[in-house]
VMD Tcl script that draws the C-alpha trace (Angstrom):
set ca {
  {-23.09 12.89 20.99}
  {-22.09 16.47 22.04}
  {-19.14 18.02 22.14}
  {-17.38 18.39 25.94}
  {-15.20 21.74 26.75}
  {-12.10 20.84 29.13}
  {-9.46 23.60 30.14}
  {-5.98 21.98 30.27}
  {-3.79 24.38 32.36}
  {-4.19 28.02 30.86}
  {-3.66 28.06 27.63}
  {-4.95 24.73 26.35}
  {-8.54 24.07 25.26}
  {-9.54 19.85 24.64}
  {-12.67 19.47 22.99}
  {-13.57 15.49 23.41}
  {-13.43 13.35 20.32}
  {-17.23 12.81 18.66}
  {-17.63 9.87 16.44}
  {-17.26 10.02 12.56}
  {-18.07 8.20 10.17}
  {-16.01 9.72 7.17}
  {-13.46 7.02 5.18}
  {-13.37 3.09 5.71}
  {-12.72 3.35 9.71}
  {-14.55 4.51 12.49}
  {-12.84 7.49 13.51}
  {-13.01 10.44 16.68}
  {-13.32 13.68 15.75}
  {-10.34 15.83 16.68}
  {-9.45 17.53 20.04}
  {-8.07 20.66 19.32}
  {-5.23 22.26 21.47}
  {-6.25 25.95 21.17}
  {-2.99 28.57 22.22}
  {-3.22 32.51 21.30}
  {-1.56 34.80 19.21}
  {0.44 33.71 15.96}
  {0.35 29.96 16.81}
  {-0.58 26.79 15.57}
  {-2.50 24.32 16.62}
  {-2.41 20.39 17.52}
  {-5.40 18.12 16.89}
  {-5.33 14.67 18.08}
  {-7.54 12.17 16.34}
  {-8.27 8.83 17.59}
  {-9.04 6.02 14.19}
  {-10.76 2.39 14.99}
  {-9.06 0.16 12.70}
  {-11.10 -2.92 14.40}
  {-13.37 -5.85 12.40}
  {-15.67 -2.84 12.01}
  {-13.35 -0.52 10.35}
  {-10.84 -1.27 7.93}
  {-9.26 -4.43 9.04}
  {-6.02 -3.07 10.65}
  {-5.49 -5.88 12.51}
  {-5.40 -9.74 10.88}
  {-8.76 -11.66 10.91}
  {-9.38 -13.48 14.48}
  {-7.10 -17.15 14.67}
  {-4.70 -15.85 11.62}
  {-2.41 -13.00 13.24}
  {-0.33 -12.29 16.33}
  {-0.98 -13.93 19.58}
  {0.25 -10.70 21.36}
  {-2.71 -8.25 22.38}
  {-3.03 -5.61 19.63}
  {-5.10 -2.17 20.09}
  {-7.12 -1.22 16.69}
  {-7.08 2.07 18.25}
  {-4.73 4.48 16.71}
  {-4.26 7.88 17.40}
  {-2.58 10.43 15.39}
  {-1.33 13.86 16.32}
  {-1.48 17.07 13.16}
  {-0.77 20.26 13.33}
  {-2.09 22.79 11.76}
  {-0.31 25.98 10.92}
  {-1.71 29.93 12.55}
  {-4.42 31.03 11.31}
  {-5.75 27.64 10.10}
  {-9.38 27.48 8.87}
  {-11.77 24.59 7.84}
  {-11.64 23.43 4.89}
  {-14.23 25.69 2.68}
  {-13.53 28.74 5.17}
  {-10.30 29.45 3.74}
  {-7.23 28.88 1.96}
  {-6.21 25.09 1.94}
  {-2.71 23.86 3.01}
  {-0.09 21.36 1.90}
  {0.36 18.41 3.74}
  {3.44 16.82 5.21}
  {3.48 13.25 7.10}
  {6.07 12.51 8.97}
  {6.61 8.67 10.26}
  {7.54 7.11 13.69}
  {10.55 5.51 14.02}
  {10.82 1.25 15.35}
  {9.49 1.54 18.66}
  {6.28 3.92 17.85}
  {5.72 6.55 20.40}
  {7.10 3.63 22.73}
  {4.02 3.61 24.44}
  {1.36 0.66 23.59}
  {-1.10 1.89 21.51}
  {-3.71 2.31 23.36}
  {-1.96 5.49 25.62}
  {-1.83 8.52 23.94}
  {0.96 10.38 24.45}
  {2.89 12.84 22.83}
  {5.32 11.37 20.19}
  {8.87 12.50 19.89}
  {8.24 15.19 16.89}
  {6.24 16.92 19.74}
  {8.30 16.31 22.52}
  {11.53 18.00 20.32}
  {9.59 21.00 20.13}
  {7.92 20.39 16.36}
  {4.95 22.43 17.18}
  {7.09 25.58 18.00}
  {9.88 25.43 15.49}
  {6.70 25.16 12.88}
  {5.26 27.95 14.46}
  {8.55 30.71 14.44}
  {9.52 29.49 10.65}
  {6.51 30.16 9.53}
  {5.69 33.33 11.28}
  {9.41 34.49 9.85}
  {8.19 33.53 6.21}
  {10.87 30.64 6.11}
  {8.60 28.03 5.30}
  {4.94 28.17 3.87}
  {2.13 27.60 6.55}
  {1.72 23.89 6.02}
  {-0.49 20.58 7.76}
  {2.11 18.49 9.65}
  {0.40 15.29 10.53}
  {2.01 11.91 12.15}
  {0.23 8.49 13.13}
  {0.97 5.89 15.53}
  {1.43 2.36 14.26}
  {3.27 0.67 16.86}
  {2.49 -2.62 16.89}
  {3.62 -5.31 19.24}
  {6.96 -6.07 17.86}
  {7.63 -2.61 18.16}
  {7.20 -1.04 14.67}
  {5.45 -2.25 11.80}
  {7.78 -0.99 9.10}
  {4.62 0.35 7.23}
  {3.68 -3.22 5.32}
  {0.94 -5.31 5.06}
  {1.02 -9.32 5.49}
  {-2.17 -11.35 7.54}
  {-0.07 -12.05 10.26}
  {1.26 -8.68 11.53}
  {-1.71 -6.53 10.15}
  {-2.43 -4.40 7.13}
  {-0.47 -1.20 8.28}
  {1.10 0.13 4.66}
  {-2.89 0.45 4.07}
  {-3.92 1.65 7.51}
  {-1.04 4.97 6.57}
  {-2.70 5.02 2.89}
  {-5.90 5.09 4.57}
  {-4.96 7.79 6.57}
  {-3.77 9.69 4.39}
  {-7.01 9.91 2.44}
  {-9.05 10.67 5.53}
  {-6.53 13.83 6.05}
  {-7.86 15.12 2.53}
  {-10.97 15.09 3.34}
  {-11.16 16.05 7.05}
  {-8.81 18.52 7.01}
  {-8.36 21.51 5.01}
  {-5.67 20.15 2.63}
  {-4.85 21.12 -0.45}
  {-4.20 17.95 -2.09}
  {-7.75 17.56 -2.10}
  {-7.75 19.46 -5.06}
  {-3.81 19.34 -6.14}
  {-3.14 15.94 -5.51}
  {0.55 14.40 -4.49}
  {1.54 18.02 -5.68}
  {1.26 19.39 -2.25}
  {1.94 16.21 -0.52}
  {5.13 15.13 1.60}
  {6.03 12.35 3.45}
  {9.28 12.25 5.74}
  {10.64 10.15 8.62}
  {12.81 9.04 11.03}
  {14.60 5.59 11.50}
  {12.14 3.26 10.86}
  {9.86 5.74 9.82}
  {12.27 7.53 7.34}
  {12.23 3.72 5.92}
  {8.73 3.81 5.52}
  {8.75 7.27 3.65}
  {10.98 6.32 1.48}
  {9.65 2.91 0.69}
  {5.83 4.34 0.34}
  {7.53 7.46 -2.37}
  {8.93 4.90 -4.31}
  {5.63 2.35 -4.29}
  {3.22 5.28 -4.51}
  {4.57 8.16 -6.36}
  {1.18 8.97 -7.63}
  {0.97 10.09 -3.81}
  {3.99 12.23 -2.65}
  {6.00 15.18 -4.02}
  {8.91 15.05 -1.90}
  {10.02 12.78 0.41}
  {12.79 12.54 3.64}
  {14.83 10.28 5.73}
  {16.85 10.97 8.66}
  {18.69 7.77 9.83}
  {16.76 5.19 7.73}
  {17.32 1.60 7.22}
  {17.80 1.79 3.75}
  {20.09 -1.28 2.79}
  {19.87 -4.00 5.33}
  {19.62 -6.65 3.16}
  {22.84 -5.58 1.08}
  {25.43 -7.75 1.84}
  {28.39 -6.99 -0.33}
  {30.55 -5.64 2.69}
  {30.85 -2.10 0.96}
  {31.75 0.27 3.51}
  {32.74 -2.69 5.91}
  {28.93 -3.59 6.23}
  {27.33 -6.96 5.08}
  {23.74 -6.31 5.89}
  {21.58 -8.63 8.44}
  {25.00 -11.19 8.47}
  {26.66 -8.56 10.94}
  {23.84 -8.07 13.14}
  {23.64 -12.33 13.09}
  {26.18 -12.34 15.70}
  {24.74 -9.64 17.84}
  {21.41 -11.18 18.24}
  {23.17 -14.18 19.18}
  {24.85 -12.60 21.86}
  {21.88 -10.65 23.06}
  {20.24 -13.94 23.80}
  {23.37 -16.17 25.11}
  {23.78 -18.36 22.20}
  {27.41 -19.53 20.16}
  {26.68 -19.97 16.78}
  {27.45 -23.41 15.49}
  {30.27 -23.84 13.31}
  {29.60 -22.98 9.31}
  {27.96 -25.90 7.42}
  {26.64 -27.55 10.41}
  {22.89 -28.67 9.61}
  {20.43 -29.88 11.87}
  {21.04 -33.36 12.82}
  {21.71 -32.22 16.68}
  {18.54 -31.34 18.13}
  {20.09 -30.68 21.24}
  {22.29 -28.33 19.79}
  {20.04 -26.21 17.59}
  {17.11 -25.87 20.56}
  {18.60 -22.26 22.01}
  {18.12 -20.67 18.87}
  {14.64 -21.52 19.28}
  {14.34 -19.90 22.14}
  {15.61 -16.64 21.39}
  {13.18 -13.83 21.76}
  {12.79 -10.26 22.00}
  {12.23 -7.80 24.44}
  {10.14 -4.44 23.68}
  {9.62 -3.91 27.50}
  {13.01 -3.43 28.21}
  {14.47 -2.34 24.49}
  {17.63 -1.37 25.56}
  {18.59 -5.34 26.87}
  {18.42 -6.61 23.19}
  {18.29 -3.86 20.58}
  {19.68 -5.89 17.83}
  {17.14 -8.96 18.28}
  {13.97 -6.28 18.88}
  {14.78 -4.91 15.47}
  {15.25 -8.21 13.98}
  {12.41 -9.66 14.74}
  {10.11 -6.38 14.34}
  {11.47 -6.54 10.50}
  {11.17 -10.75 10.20}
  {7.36 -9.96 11.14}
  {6.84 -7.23 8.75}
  {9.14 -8.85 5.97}
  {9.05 -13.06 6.72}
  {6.42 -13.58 8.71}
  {5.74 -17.71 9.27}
  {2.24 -18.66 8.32}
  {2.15 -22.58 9.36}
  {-0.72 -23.05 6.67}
  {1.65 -21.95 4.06}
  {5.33 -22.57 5.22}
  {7.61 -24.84 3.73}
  {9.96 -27.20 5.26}
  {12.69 -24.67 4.65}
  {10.72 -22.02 6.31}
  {10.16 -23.94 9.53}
  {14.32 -24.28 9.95}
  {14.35 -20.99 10.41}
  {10.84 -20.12 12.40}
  {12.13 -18.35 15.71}
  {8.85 -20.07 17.90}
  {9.77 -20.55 21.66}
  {6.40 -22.30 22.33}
  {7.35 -24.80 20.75}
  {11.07 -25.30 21.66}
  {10.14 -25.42 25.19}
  {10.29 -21.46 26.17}
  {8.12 -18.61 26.66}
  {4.78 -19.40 25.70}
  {4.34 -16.41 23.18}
  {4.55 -17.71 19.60}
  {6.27 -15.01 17.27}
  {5.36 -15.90 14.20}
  {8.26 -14.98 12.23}
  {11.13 -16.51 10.26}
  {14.53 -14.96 10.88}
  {16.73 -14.76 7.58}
  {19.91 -16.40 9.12}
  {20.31 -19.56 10.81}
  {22.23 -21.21 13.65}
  {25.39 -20.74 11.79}
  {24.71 -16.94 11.57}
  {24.62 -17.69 7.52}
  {21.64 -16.09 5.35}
  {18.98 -18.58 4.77}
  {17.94 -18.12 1.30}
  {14.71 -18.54 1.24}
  {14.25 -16.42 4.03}
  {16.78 -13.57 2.63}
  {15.12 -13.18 -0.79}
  {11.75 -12.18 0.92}
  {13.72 -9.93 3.06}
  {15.67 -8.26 -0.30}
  {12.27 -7.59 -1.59}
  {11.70 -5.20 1.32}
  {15.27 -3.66 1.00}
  {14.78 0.03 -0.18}
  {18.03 0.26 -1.97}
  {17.38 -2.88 -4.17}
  {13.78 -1.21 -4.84}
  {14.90 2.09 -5.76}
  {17.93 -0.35 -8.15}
  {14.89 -2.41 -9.66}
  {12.59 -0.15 -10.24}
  {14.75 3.23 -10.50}
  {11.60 5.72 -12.36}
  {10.00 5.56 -9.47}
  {11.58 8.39 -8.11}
  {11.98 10.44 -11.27}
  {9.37 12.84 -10.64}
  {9.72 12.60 -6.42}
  {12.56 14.97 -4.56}
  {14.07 13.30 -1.93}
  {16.51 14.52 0.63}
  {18.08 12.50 3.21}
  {19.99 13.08 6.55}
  {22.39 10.33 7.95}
  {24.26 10.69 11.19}
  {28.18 9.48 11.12}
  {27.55 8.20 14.84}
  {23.95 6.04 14.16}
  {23.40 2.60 15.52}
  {22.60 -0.30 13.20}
  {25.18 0.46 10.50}
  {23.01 3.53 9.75}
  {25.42 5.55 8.52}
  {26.59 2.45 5.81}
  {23.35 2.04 5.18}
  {22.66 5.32 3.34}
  {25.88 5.29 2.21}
  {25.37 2.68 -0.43}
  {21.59 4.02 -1.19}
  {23.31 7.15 -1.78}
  {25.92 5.46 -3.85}
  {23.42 3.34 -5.47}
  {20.62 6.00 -6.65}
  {23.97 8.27 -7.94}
  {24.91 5.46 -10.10}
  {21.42 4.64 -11.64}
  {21.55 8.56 -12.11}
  {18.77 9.29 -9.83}
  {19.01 13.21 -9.90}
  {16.17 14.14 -7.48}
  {18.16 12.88 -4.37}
  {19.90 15.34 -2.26}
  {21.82 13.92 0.39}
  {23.91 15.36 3.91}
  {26.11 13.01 6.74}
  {26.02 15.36 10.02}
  {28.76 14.80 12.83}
  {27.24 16.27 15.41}
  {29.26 17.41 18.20}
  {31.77 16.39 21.09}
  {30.21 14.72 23.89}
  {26.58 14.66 21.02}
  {26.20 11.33 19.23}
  {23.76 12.14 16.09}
  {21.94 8.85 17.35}
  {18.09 8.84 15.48}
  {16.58 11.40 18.01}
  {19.01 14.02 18.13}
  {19.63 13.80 14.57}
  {16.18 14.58 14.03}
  {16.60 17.66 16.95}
  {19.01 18.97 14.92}
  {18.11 18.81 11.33}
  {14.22 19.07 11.73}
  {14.35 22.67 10.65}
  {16.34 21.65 7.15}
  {13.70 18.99 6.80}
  {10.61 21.50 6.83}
  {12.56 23.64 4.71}
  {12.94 21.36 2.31}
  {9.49 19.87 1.98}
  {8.34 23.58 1.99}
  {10.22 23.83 -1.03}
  {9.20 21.52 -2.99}
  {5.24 21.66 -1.55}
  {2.33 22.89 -4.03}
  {0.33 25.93 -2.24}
}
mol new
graphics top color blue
foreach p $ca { graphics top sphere $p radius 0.5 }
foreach p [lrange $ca 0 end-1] q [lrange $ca 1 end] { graphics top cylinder $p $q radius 0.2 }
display resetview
């Protein structure tokens, strides 16, 4: 297949993906957004995680009913005066993950993410160019997935995306000129943003062998912690908003389910990734019940099913979700449902398994006006990682300004440039 030249406007240059066959998906070959002078470029790569590549998506009759694209597209830039690999000096490599909601396009448009849209490209380009950060490989991925984020795991129902990122990140090695290559998780970084500064963190702590450094900005660190510290008891004070989101009363405490009647609405409840902003709380519950407690009817027990949000079957929408929410009617935690969602918690993994970070610097960024108890959140990972004397954390709260909420995106558009700084300081050449 040859390679088509396409003028975009005048400065931009798309060359048209060619098949590869590098790593264990078929992949595109980039297109390459060519601008002059002292500036970077943007390559977009398309991968094919279908039954021919590496299994993204759950074998067919085993996973999600909804309509999943194993085409995934990534976006990397590469800093001025970026070569091949073997035609000059490599670079370190920092990935930076999408937050719940992906690039809030379905998968199969590509479209410019929000790093990109913020101006990521161009604030890379002028700190570079003014020596403030080394010239580094700044690469993202899109995996969006129907519930609206993945949460980088793995389970047969939602997909395999924790290895789909791993994946990834090998095929940068080796397709790009990156110096981890050669140096290893030495001059690799990993950072994100809501969601995806969840995922960075998580992936640092289960693969150090991969990551130098790693950064949050607004994660959902400590959902599952339900102690009240801060005035925040985890996934039992977003119960009540869900509920409300989907015109339910929860039944009174105790009550068990001898009224079918009764219990049948809670069935029915169901989320909304069309129109995100009609039930935010119940979209990010049930993106993290697929990710964390997803139902599998071959394997659930009977106290699974109490607990298995499936309209289809209670009479509404005909879309089965396939999860298992970790409260019930009452808005109480269901246990058996809770302790698989504690196991995803990042603050009880970095409490259980506290080496993990020894020999990984992380930073993290929390905004004091953040939805979803944000702000608690990394409040009690920060308080939790001081008192298992974690000493490679560094940690900031910004308050942004009058009339300037630091919700998750302008958070990131305003500490973006401390977050390349900081991976640039801690990145192998």
């Amino acid at each position: 297949m040859g390679r088509k030249l396409i003028w975009v406007g005048a400065e931009l240059l798309l060359a048209v993906a060619i098949l590869a066959s590098s790593g264990c998906g078929r992949r595109l070959d980039p297109v390459a957004v060519v601008v002059a002078g002292d500036s970077g470029e943007v390559k977009l790569f398309t991968h094919d995680y279908g039954p021919a590549g590496s299994a993204l998506l759950p074998a067919s009759g085993d996973g999600l009913t909804l309509t999943e694209s194993p085409l995934r597209t990534s976006k990397t830039y590469v800093p001025p005066g970026y070569r091949d690999k073997g035609q000059g000096q490599p670079y370190p490599v920092l990935f930076l993950l999408l937050d719940f909601g992906g690039n809030g396009l379905p998968s199969a448009v590509v479209d410019d993410d929000y790093y990109f849209e913020i101006g990521l490209k161009e604030i890379a380009d002028s700190m570079i160019n003014a020596g403030v950060i080394r010239p580094m490989i700044i690469a993202t991925i899109d995996l969006y997935n129907a519930y609206g984020g993945s949460w980088y795991t793995s389970n047969s129902i939602q997909g395999f995306y924790e290895a789909a990122f791993v994946d990834f990140v090998q095929y940068t090695d080796t397709a790009l000129n990156a110096a981890s290559s050669q140096l290893g998780r030495a001059s690799r970084a990993i950072g994100g943003v809501g969601m995806g500064g969840y995922g960075a963190l998580m992936l640092a702590m289960q693969r150090p062998d991969l990551f130098a450094s790693a950064s949050s900005i607004n994660g959902h660190l400590a959902f599952a912690q339900t102690s009240g510290k801060y005035n925040f008891r985890g996934i039992t004070d977003w119960a009540p908003k869900v509920f409300e989101e989907n015109f339910v009363t929860p039944l009174p405490p105790g009550y068990t389910i001898t009224n079918a009647v009764a219990v049948l609405p809670f069935f029915k409840m169901t989320p909304d990734i069309k129109l995100p902003l009609r039930k935010p709380y119940t979209n990010l519950v049930f993106s993290m019940a697929a990710a964390f407690s997803p139902f599998n009817p071959a394997t659930a027990t009977y106290s699974d099913s109490l607990s298995w949000m499936n309209p289809a079957m209670a009479g509404g929408a005909a879309q089965d979700w396939k999860v298992s929410l970790p409260f019930i009617w009452t808005g109480d935690i269901w246990p058996d449902v809770y302790g698989k969602w504690l196991m995803f918690d990042a603050t009880q993994f970095m409490l259980d398994f506290p080496t993990q970070l020894s020999n990984v610097q992380v930073h993290i960024e929390a905004g004091t006006s953040s939805e979803f108890n944000i702000l608690e959140q990394n409040r009690i990972f920060h308080d939790a990682a001081i008192a298992r004397g974690i000493s490679t954390l560094s940690y900031h709260e910004f308050d942004g300004y009058d009339g300037y909420p630091t919700t998750r995106r302008r958070l990131l558009s305003e500490r973006i440039r401390e977050i390349l700084k900081f991976h640039s300081d801690n990145l192998g050449a």
